[in-house]
MIPATOR-897168 format. One record per atom (N, C-alpha, C): residue number from 1; atom name; y, z negated, x. Coordinates in nm, 2 decimals, always signed. Last residue first. Layout:
BEGIN
+-----+------+--------+--------+--------+
: pos : site :     py :     pz :     px :
+-----+------+--------+--------+--------+
: NUM :   CA :      Y :      Z :      X :
...
+-----+------+--------+--------+--------+
END
This chain:
BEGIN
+-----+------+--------+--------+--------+
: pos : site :     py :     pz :     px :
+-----+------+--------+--------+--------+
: 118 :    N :  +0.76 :  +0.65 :  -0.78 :
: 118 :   CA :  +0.83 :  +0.73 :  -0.68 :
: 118 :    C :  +0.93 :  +0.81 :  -0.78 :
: 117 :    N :  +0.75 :  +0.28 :  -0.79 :
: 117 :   CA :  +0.72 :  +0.39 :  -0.85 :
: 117 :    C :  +0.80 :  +0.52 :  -0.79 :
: 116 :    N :  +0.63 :  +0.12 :  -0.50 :
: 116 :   CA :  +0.75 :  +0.13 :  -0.59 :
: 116 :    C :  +0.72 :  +0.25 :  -0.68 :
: 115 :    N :  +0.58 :  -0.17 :  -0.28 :
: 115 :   CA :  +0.50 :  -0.04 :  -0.38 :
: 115 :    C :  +0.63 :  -0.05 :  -0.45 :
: 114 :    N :  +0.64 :  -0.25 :  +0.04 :
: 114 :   CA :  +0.68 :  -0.20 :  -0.09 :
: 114 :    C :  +0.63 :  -0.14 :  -0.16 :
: 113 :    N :  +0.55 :  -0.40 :  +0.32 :
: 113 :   CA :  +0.47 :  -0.32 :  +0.23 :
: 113 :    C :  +0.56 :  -0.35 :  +0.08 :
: 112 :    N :  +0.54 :  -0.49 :  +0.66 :
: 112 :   CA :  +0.58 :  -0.53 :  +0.56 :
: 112 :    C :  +0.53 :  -0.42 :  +0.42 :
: 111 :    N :  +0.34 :  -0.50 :  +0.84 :
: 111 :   CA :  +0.41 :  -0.63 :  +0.87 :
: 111 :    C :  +0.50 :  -0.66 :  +0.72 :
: 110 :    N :  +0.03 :  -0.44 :  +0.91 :
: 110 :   CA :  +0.12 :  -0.39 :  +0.88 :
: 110 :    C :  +0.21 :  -0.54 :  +0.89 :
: 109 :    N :  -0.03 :  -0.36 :  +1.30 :
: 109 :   CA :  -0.10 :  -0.43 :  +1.13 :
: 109 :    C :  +0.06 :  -0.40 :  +1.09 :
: 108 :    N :  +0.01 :  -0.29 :  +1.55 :
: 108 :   CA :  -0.11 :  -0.20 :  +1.47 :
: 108 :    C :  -0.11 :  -0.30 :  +1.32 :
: 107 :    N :  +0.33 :  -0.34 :  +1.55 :
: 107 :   CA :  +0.20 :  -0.32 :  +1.66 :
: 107 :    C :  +0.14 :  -0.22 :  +1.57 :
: 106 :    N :  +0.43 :  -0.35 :  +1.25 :
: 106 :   CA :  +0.42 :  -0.44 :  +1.37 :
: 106 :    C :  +0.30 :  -0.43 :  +1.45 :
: 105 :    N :  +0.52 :  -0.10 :  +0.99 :
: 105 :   CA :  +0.40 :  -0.16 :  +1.10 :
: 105 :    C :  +0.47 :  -0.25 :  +1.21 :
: 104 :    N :  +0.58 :  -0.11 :  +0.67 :
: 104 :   CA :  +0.63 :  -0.13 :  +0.80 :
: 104 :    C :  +0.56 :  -0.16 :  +0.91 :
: 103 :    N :  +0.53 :  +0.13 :  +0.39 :
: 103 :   CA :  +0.46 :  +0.06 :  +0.50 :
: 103 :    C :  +0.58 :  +0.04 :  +0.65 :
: 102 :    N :  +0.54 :  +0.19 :  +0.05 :
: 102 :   CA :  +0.62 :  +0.23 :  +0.20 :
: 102 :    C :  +0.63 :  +0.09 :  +0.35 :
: 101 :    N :  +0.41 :  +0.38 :  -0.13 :
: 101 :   CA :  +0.38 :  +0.24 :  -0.08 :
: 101 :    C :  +0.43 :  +0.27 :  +0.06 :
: 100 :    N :  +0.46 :  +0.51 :  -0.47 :
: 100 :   CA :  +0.51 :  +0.52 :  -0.31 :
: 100 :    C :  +0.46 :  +0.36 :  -0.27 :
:  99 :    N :  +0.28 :  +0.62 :  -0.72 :
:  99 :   CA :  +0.33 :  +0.53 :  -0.63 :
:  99 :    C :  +0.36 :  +0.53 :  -0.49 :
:  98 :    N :  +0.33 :  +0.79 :  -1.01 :
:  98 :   CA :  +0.29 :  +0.79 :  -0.85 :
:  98 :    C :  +0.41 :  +0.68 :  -0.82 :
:  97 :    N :  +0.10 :  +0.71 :  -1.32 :
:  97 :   CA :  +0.24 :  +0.73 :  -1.24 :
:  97 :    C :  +0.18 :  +0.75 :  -1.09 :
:  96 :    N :  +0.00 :  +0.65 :  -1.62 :
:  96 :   CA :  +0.00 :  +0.75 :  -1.53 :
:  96 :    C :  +0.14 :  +0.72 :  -1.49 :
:  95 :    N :  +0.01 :  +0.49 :  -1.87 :
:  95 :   CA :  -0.13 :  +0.55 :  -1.84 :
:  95 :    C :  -0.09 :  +0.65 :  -1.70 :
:  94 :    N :  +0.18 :  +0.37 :  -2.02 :
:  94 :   CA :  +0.21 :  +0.44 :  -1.96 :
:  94 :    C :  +0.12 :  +0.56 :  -1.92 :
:  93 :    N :  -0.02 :  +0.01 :  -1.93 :
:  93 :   CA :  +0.07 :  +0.11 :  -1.98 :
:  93 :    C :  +0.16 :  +0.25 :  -1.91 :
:  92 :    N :  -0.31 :  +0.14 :  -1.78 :
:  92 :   CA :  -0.25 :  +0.05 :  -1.82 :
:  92 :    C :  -0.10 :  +0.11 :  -1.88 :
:  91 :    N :  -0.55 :  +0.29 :  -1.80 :
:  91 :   CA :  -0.52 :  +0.25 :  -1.90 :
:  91 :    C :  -0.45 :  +0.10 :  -1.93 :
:  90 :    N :  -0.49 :  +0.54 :  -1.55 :
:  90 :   CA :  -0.54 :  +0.46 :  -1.63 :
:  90 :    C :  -0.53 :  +0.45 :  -1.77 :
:  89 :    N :  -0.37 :  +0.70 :  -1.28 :
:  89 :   CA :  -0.42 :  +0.74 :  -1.41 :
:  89 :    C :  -0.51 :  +0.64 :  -1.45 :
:  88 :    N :  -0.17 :  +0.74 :  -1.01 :
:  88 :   CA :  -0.31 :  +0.64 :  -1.06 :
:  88 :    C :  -0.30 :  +0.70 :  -1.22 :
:  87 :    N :  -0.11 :  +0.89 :  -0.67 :
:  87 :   CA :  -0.09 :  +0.89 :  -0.84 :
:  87 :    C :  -0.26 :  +0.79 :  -0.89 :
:  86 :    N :  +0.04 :  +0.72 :  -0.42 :
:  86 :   CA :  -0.10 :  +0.73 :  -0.47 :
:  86 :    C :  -0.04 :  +0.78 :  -0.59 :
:  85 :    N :  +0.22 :  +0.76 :  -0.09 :
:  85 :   CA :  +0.24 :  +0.83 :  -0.29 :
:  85 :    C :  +0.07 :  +0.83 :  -0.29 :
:  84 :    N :  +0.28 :  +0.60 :  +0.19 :
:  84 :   CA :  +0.23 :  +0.69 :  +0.13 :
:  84 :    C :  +0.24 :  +0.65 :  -0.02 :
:  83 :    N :  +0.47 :  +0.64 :  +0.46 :
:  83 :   CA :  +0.53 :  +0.60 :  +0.32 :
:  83 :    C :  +0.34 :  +0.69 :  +0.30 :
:  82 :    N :  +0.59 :  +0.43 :  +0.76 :
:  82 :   CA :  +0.51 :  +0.53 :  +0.68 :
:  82 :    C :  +0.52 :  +0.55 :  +0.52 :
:  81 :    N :  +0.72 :  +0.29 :  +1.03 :
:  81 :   CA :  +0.74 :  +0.31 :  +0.91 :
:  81 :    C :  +0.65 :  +0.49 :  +0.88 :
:  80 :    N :  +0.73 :  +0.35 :  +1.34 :
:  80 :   CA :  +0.67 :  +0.21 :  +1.22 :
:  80 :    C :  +0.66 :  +0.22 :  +1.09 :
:  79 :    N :  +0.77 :  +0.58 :  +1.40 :
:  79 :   CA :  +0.63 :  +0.54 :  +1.47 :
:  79 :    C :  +0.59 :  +0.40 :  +1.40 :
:  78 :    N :  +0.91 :  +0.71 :  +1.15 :
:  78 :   CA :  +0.87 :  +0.70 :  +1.26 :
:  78 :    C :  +0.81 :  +0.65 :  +1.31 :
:  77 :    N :  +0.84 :  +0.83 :  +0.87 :
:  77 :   CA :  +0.99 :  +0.80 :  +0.92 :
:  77 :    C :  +0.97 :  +0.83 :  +1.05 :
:  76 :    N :  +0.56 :  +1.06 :  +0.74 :
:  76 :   CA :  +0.61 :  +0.96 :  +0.87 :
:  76 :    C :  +0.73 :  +0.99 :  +0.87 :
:  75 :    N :  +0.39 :  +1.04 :  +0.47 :
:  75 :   CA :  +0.50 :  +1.09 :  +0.52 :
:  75 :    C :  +0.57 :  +1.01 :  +0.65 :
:  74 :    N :  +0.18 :  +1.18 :  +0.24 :
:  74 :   CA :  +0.21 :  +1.03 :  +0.35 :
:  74 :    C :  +0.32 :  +1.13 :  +0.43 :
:  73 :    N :  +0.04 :  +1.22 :  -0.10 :
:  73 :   CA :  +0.13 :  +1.24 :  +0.00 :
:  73 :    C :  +0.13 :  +1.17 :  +0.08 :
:  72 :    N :  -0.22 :  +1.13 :  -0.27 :
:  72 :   CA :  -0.14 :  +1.27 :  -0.31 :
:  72 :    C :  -0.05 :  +1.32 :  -0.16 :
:  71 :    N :  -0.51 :  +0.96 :  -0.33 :
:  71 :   CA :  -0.37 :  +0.97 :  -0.22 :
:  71 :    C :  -0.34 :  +1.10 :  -0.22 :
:  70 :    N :  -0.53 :  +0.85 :  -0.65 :
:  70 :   CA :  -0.55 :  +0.96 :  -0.56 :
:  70 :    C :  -0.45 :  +0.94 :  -0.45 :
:  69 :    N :  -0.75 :  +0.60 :  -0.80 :
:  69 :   CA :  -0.63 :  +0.67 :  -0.77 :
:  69 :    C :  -0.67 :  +0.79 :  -0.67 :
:  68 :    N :  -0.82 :  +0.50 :  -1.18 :
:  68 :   CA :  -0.81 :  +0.60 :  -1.10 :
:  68 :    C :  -0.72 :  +0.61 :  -0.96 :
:  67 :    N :  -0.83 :  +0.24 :  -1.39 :
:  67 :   CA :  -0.76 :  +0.35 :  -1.32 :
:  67 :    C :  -0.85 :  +0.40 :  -1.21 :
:  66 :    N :  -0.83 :  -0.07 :  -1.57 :
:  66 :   CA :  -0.91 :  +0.04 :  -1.53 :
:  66 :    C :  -0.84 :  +0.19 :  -1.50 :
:  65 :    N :  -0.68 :  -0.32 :  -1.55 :
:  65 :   CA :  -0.68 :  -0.28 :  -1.62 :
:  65 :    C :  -0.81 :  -0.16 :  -1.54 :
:  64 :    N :  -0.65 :  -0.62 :  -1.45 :
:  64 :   CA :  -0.63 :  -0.62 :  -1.63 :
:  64 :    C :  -0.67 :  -0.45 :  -1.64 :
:  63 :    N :  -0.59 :  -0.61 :  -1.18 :
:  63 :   CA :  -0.73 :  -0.61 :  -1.21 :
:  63 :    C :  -0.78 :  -0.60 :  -1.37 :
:  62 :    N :  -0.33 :  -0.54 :  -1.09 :
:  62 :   CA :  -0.41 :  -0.41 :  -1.18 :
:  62 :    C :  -0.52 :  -0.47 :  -1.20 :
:  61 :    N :  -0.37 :  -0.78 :  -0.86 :
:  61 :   CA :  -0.30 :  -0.69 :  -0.86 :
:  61 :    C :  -0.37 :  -0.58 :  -0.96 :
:  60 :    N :  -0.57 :  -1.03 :  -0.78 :
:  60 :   CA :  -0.55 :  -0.95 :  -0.90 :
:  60 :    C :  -0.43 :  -0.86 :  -0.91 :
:  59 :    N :  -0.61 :  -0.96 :  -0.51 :
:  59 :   CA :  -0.72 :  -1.01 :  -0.59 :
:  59 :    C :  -0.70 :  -0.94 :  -0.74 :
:  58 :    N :  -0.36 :  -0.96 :  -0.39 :
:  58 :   CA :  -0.46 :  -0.84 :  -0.39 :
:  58 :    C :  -0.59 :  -0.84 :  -0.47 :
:  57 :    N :  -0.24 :  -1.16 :  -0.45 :
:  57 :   CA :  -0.17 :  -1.07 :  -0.49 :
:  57 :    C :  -0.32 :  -0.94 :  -0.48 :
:  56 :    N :  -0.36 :  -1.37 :  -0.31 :
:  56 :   CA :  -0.39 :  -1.36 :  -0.48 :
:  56 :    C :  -0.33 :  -1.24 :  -0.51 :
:  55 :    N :  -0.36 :  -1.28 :  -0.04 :
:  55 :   CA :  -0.47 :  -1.25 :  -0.08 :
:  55 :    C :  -0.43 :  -1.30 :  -0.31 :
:  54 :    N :  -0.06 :  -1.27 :  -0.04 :
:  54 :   CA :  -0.13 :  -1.16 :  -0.01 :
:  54 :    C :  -0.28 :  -1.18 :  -0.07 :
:  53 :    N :  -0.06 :  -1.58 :  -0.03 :
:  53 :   CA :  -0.02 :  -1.53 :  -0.10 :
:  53 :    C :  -0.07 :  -1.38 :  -0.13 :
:  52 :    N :  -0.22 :  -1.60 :  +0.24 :
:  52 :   CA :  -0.27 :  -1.66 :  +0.13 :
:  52 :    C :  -0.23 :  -1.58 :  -0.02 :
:  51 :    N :  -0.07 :  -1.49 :  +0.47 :
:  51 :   CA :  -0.21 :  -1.45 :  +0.42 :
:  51 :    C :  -0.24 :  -1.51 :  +0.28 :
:  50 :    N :  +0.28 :  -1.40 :  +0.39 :
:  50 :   CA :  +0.18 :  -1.49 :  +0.44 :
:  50 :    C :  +0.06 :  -1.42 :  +0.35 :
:  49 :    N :  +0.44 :  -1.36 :  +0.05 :
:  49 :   CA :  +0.44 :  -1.39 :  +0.15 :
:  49 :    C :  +0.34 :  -1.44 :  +0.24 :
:  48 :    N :  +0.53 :  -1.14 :  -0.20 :
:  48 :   CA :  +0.44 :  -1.24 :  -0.20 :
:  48 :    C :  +0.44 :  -1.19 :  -0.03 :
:  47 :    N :  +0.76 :  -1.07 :  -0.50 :
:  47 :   CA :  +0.73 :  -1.08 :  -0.36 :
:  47 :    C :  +0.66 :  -1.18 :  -0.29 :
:  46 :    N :  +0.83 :  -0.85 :  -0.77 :
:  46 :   CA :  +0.78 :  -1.02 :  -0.72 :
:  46 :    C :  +0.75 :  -1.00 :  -0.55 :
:  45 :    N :  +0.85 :  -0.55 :  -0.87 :
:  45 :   CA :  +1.00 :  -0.69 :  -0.87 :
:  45 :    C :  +0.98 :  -0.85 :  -0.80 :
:  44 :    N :  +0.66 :  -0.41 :  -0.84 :
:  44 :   CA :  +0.70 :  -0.48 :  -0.90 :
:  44 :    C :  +0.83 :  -0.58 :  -0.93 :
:  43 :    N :  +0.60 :  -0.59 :  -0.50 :
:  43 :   CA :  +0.55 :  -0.49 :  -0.61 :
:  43 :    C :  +0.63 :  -0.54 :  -0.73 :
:  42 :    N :  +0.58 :  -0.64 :  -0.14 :
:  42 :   CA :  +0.65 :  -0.67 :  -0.30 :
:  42 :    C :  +0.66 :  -0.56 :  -0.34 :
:  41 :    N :  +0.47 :  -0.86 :  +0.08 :
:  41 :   CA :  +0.45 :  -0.76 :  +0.02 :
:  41 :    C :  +0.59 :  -0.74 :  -0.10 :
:  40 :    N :  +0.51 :  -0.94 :  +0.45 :
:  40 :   CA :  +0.56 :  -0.95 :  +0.31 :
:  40 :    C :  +0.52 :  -0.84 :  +0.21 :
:  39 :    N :  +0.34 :  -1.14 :  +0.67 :
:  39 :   CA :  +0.36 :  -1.02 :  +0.63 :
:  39 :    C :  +0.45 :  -1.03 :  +0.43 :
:  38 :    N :  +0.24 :  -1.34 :  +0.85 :
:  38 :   CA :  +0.35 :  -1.37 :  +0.78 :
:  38 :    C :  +0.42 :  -1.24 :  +0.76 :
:  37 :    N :  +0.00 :  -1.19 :  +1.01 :
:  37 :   CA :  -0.03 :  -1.37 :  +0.94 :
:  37 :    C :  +0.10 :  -1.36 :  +0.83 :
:  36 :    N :  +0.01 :  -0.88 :  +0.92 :
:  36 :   CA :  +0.04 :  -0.98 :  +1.03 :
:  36 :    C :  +0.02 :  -1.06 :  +0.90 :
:  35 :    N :  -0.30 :  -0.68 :  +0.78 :
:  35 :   CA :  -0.14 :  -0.74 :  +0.78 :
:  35 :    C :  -0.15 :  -0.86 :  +0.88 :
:  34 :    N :  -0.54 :  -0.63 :  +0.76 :
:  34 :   CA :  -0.46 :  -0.50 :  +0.80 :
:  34 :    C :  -0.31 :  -0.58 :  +0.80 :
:  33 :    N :  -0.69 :  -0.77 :  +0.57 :
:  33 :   CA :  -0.67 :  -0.80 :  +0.78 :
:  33 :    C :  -0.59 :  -0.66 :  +0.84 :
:  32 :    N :  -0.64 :  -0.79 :  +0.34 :
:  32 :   CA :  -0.57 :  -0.83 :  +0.39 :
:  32 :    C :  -0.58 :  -0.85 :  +0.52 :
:  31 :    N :  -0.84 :  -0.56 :  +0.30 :
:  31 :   CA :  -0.75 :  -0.53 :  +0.28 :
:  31 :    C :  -0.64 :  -0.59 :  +0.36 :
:  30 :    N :  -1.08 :  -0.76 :  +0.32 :
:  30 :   CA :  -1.06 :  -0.65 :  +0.39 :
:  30 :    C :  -0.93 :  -0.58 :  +0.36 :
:  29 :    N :  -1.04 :  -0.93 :  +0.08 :
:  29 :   CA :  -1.02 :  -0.94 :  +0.21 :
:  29 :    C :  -1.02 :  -0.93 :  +0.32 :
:  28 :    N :  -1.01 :  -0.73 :  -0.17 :
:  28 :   CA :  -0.94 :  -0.81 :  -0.08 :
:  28 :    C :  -0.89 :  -0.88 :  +0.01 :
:  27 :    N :  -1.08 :  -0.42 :  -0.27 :
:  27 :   CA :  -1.19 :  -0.55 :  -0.16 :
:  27 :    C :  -1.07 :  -0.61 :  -0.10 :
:  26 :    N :  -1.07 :  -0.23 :  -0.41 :
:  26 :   CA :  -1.03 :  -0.36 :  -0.49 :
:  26 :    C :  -1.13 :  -0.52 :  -0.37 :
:  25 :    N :  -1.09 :  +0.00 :  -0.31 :
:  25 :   CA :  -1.19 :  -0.04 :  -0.33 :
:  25 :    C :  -1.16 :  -0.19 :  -0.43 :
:  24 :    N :  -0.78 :  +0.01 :  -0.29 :
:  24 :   CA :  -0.90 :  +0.15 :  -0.40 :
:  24 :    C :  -1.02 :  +0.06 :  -0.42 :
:  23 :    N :  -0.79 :  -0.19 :  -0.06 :
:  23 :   CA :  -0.72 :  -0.20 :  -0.18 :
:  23 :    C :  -0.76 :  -0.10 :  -0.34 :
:  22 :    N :  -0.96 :  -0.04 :  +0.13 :
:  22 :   CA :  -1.02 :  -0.12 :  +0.07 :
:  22 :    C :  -0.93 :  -0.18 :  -0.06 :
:  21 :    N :  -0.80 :  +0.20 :  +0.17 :
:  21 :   CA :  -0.93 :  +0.26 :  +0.13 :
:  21 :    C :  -0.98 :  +0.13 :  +0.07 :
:  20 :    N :  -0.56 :  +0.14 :  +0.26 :
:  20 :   CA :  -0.53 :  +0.17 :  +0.12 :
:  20 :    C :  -0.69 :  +0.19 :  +0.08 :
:  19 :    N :  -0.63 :  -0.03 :  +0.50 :
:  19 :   CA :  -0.59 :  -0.13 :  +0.39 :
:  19 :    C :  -0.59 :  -0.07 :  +0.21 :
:  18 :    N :  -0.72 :  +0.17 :  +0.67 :
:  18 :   CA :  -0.83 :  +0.08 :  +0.59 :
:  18 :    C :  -0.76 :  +0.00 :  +0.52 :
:  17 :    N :  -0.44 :  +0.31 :  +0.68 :
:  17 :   CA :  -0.59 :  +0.37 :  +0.62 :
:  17 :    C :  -0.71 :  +0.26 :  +0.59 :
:  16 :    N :  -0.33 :  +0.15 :  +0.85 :
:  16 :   CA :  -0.30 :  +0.15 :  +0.72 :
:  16 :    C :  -0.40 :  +0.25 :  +0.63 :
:  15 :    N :  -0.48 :  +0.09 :  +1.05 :
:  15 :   CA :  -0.46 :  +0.01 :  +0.98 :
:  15 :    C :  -0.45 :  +0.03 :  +0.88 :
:  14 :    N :  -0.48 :  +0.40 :  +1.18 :
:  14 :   CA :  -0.57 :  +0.35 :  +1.14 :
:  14 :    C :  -0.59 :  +0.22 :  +1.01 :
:  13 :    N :  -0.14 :  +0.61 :  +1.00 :
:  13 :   CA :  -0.23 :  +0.46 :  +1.14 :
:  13 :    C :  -0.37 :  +0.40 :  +1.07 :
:  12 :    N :  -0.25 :  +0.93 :  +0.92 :
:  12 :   CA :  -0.21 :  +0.80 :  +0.91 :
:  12 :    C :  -0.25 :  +0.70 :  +0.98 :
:  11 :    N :  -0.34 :  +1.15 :  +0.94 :
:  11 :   CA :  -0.26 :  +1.11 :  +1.06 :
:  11 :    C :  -0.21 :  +0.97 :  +1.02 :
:  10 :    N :  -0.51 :  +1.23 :  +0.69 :
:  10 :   CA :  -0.59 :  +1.17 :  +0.85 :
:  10 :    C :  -0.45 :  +1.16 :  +0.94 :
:   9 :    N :  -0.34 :  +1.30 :  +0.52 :
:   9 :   CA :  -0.34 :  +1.17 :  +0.50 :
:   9 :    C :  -0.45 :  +1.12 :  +0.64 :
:   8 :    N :  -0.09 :  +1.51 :  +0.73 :
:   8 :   CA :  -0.21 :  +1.48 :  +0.64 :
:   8 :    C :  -0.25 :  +1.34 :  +0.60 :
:   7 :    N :  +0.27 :  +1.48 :  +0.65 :
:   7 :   CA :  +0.12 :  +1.46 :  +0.75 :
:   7 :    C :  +0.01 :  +1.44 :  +0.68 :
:   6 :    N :  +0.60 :  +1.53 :  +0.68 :
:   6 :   CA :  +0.49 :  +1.55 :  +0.60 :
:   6 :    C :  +0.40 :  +1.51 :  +0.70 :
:   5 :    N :  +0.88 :  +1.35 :  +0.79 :
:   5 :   CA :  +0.76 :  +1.41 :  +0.82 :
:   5 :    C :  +0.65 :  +1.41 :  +0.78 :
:   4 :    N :  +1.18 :  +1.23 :  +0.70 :
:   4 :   CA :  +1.03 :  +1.20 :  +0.70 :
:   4 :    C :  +1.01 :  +1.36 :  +0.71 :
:   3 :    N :  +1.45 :  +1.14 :  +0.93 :
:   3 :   CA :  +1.41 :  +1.30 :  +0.82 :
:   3 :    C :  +1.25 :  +1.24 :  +0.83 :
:   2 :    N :  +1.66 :  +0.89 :  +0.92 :
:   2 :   CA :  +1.56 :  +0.95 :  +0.99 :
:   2 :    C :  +1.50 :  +1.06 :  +0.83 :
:   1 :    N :  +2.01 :  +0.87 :  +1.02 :
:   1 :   CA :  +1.91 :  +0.87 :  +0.91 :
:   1 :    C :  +1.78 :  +0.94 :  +0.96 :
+-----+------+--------+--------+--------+
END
């Protein structure tokens, strides 16, 4: 079993820093050149495959509602796998949670991506 490793949110792979800076930004398709062609996401319970899918998921993913986020934590498994914790504060239900987004890299893009409540 691998022990994660605290790290500032500057040690994170470049990729994965422009995908969380333009996904904040709600810019989708800058978001989505941070993933391989046949990348998997899944939020939520649904799972969205490939460029295309990815780009509806990033279009409106939270677009219903108005939030805030913060990158709170990132944490290195190992040289592929990253985890970072956004807390978001809105006005969707609940109004407040942290989210783990636990990143698989292939090369330099990402390959796979779980949001999960932490």
């Amino acid at each position: 079993m691998t022990t994660p490793t605290a790290v500032p949110p500057t040690g994170l792979p470049a990729r994965v820093q422009e995908f969380l800076t333009a996904h904040t930004a709600r810019d989708a398709d800058t978001a989505v050149r941070a993933f391989t062609p046949d990348a998997v996401v899944t939020d939520e319970g649904r799972t969205f495959r490939g460029t295309e899918e990815l780009l509806g998921f990033l279009r409106h993913s939270g677009s219903e509602f108005s939030y805030t986020t913060e990158l709170t934590a990132v944490e290195r498994l190992d040289d592929e796998h990253w985890v970072a914790v956004n807390h978001l504060e809105g006005d969707f239900p609940g109004g407040v949670v942290d989210l783990a987004y636990r990143f698989t890299l292939v090369g330099d893009l990402i390959a796979e991506l779980v949001i999960a409540p932490r």
